[in-house]
C-alpha positions in Angstrom: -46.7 278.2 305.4 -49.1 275.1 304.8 -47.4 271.7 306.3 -47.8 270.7 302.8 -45.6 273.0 301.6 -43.0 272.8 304.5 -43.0 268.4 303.5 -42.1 269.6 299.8 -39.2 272.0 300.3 -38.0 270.0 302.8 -38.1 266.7 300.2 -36.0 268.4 297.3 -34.1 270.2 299.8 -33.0 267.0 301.5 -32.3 265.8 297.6 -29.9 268.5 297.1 -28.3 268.6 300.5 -27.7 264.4 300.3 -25.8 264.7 297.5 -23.8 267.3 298.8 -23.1 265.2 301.5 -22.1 262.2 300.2 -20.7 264.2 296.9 -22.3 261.7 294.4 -25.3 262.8 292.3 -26.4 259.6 291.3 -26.1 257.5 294.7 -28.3 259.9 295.8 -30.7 259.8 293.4 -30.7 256.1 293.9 -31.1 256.3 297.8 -34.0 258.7 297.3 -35.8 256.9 294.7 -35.6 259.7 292.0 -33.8 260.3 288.6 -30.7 262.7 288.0 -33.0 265.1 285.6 -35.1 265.9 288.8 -32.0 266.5 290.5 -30.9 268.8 288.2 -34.3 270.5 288.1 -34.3 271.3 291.6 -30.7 272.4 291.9 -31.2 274.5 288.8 -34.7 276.2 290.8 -32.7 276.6 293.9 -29.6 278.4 292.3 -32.1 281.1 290.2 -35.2 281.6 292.7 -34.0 280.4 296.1 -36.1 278.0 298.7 -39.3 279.2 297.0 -38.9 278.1 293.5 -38.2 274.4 294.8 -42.5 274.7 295.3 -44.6 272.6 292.8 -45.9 275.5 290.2 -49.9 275.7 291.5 -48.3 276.3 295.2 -46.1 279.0 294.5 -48.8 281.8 294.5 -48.9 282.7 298.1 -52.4 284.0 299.6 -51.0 287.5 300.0 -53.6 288.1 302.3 -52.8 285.7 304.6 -49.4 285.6 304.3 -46.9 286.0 307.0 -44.5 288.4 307.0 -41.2 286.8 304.9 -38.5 286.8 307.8 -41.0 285.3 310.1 -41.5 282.8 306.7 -37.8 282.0 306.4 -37.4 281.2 310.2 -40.0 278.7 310.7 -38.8 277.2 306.8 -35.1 276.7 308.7 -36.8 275.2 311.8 -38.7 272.8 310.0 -35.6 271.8 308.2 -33.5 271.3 311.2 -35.9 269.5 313.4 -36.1 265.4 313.2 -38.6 264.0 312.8 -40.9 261.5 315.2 -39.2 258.6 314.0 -36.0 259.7 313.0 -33.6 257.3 314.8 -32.0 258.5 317.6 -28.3 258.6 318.1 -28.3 255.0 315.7 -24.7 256.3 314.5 -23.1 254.8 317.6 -21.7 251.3 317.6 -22.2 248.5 320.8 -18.9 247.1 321.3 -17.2 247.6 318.0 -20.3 246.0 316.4 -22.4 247.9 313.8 -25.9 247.2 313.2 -27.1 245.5 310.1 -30.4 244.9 310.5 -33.6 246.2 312.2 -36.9 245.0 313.4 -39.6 247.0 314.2 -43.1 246.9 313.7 -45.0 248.4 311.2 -45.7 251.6 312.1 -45.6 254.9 310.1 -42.7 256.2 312.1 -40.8 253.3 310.9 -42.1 252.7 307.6 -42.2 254.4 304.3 -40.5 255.9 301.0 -36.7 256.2 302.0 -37.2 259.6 299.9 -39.9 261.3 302.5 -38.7 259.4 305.7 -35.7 260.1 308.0 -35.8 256.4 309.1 -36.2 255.0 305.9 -33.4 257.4 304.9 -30.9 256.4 307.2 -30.9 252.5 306.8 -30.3 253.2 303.4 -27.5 255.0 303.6 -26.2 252.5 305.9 -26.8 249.4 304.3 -29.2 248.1 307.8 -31.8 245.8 306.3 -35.0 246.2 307.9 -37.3 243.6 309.0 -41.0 244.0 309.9 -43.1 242.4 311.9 -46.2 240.5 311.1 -49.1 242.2 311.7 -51.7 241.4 314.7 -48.6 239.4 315.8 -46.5 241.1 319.1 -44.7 237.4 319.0 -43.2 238.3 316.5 -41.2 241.0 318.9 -41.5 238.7 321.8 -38.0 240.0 322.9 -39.5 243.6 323.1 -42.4 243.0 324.0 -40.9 240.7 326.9 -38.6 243.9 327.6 -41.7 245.7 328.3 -43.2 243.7 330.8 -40.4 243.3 332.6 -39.6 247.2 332.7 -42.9 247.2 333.9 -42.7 245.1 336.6 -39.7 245.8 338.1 -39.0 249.3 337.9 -42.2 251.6 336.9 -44.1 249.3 339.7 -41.7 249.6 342.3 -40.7 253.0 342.1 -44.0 255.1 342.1 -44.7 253.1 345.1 -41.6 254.0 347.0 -41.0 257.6 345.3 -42.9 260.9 344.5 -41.4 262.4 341.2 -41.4 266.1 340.8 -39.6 265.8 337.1 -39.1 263.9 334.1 -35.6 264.3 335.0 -35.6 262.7 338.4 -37.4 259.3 336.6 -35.1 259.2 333.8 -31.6 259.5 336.2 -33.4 256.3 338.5 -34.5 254.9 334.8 -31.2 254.6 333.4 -29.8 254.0 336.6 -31.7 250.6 336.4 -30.9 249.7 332.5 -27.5 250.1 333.4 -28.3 247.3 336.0 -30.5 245.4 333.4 -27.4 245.0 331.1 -24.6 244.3 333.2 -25.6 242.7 336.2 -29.0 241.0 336.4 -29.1 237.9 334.6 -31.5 236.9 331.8 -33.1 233.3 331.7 -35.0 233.5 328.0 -33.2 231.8 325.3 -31.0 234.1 323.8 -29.0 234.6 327.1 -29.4 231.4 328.7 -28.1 232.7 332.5 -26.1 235.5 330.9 -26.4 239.2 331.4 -27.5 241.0 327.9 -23.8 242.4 327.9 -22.2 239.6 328.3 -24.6 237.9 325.0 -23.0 240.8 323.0 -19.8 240.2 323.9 -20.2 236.5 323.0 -22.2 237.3 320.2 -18.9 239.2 318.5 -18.0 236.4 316.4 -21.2 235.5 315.3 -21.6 239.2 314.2 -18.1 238.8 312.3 -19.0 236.3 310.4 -22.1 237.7 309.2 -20.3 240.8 308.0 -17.5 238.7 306.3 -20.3 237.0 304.2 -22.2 240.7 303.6 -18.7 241.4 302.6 
């Protein structure tokens, strides 16, 4: 099965199964960017010719001769449908310190950006209300936080350890890796402006009421 025909099932497909999940047609419809009638259309396809009548009419003739067998079809169809993709946002559901997000910067890459109906990170901000903000191009500065992250990740653990340490797995780095976050947020102290001589824990913590009040007025 062409990629281009695995990226349209799993478009209507992901129609059908959001409405499901959030048991409302039309929000949806407005989440994905499409009307109720094409809704309808593909549920109506689905329920009379199965995953293969959700394809566009001039892709539903298969190559016969080059077709794969159908069961070998259906599994990599299911794969495709359970796998996230690149820059689906990982395990974004969970909250820091009772605080939720409710908005996100990133730059402007294609795994961040695009139509909320073909992208899983465009997707899930919508459904959660997180406004995204983008950086201006040909402008890191604009991240400077990140990008200041970056450096000192750098510096002060990838630097240090491959000097002192031979690593025989991805495993082994990413124990002494989070091993060292854990020590970035809670114990070593940040000078920048944001912190001010505070750990980036203790910012959150203090940060609780600014967060609050933000909400109220979202609210």
């Amino acid at each position: 099965m062409s990629s281009l025909n695995q990226h349209v099932i799993k478009h209507k497909l992901g129609l059908l199964n959001l409405a499901a999940e959030l048991g409302n047609v039309s929000k949806a419809c407005r989440v994905m960017g499409l009307s109720r009638d094409r809704f309808y259309r593909y549920q109506t396809a689905k329920a009379e010719g199965g995953i293969e009548a959700l394809f566009d009419a001039n892709r539903r003739k298969p190559n016969i001769k080059n077709r794969v067998d159908e069961a070998i079809e259906a599994a990599v169809v299911a794969y495709t449908l359970e796998q996230p993709s690149h820059g689906q946002v990982r395990a974004s559901n969970e909250l820091r310190q009772g605080m939720g997000i409710l908005r996100m910067l990133t730059d402007r890459g294609t795994e961040y950006c695009g139509k909320a109906e073909t992208h899983d990170y465009q997707l899930y901000l919508a459904l959660n209300g997180i406004e995204h903000t983008k950086t201006r191009a040909a402008s890191p500065q604009t991240n400077g936080i990140c990008e200041r992250f970056h450096k000192t990740i750098l510096q002060e653990f990838y630097q240090i350890t491959f000097r002192r340490k031979l690593y025989l797995t991805l495993e082994e780095l990413q124990h002494d890796l989070d091993e060292w976050i854990d020590y970035y947020n809670h114990r070593r102290t940040h000078q920048g402006k944001v912190c001010c001589g505070r750990t980036p824990m203790q910012t959150m913590i203090e940060g609780k009421e600014a967060w609050q009040e933000k909400v109220n007025n979202l609210n």
